[in-house]
N, C-alpha and C positions, 0 to 999 in steps of 0.2 A: 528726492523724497516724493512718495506718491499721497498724497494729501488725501485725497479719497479714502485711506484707512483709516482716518477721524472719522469716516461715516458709519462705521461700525459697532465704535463706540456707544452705549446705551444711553440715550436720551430720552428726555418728556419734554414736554410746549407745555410754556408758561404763561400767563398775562401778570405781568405785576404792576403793581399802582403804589404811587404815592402824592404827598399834596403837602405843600408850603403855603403857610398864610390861605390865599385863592387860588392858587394855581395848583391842576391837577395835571398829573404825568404818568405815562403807563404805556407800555409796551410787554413784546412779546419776546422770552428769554427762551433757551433750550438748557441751562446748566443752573437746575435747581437742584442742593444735594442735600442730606441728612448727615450732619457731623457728630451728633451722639444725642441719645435716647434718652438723656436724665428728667429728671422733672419740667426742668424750664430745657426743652431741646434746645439744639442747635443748627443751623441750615447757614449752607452756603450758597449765594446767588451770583452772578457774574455776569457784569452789563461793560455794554460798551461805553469808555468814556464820552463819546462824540452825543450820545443820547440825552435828550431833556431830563427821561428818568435817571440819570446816572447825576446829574447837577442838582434833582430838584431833591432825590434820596439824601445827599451829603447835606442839604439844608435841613433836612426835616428830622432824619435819623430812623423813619420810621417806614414800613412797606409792608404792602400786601400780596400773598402768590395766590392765584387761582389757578387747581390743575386742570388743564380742557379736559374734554372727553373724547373719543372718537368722531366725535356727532359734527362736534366744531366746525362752522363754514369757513371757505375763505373770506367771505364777505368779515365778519371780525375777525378771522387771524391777519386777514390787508389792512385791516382798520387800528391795529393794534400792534402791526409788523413792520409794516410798509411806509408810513405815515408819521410825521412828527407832533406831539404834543404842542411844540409851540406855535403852530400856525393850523389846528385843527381839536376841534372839542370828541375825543373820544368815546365822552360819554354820549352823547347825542343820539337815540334808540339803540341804547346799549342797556340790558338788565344788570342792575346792580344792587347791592345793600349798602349802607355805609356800617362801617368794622364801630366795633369801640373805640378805637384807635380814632376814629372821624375821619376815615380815610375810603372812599369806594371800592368793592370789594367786589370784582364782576360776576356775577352768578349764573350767565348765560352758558349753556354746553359746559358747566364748570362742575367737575365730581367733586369736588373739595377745597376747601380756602386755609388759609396760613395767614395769621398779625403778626407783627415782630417787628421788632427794633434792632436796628441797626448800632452791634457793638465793638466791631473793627469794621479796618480798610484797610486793605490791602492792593498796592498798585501793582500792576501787570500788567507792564507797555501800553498799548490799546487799551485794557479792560480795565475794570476796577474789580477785585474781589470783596463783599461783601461778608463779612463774620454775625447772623442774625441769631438771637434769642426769641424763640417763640410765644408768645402772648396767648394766644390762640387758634384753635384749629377746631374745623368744622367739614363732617362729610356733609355730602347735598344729593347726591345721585349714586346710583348702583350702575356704573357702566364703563364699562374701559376706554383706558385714561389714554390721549392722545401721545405714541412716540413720534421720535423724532421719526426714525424708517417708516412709520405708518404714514405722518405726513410728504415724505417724499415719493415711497411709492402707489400709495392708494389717493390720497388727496392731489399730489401731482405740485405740492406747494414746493416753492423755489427757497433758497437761503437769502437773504438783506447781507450785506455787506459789513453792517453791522455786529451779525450775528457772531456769537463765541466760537460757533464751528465753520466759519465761512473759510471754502476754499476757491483758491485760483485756480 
């Protein structure tokens, strides 16, 4: 099988955040999707089980997606990709708002943010599927939005190991 045709496949770069009691958690996802348009939409997210964010979501039920823009450095997508929550404060000159939800909401290179609560799970070997109900949603900037292809071929960013479309 040539693994490389998952590169194809149409993706965006995410930051997602969430936050238990004191502890904040947030990373960088590539499989953020729109499940249906109703009133209170629907989105699906997909994190790696091994990630801080994916333990500290299942505590909390609640999560935020900020979609980058093109503009996005590597400097925060390493900071947000690369890097774990639990031995590194992400916030740390990072621009942010905090959601209604009370949860940091990145607003740096960010065209737009998503609240939501987390109302299935769904296991998938490695990953967790997440099933979110949206709370709210907010554009922030007028600028195209960061893909996946954009970051590989123009930004020259690598995939984590971690990530949903990591190939060997």
């Amino acid at each position: 099988m040539n693994k490389n045709a998952f590169f194809n496949l149409s993706y965006g770069l995410y930051i997602i955040t969430t936050k238990y009691e004191e502890h904040f958690a947030g990373c960088i996802v590539n499989t953020v999707v729109q499940a249906t348009p109703e009133e209170k939409p629907k989105l699906v997210v997909i994190v790696n089980k091994e990630n801080d964010t994916n333990i500290t979501m299942k505590k909390t039920k609640k999560v935020n997606i900020s979609v980058l823009s093109n503009e996005a450095d590597m400097m925060l997508i390493g900071k947000f990709g690369f890097r774990s929550s639990r031995e590194f404060n992400k916030l740390d000159n990072t621009e942010y708002i905090l959601g209604k939800n009370n949860i940091p909401i990145i607003t740096q290179n960010v065209v737009s943010y998503f609240e939501a609560n987390i109302i299935n799970e769904i296991d998938c070997s490695t990953h967790t599927i997440f099933l979110l109900e949206v709370e709210e949603a907010e554009n922030l900037l007028d600028k195209p939005v960061m893909t996946y292809e954009y970051y590989h071929k123009v930004v020259k960013g690598k995939t984590p190991p971690k990530a949903s479309s990591f190939s060997i």
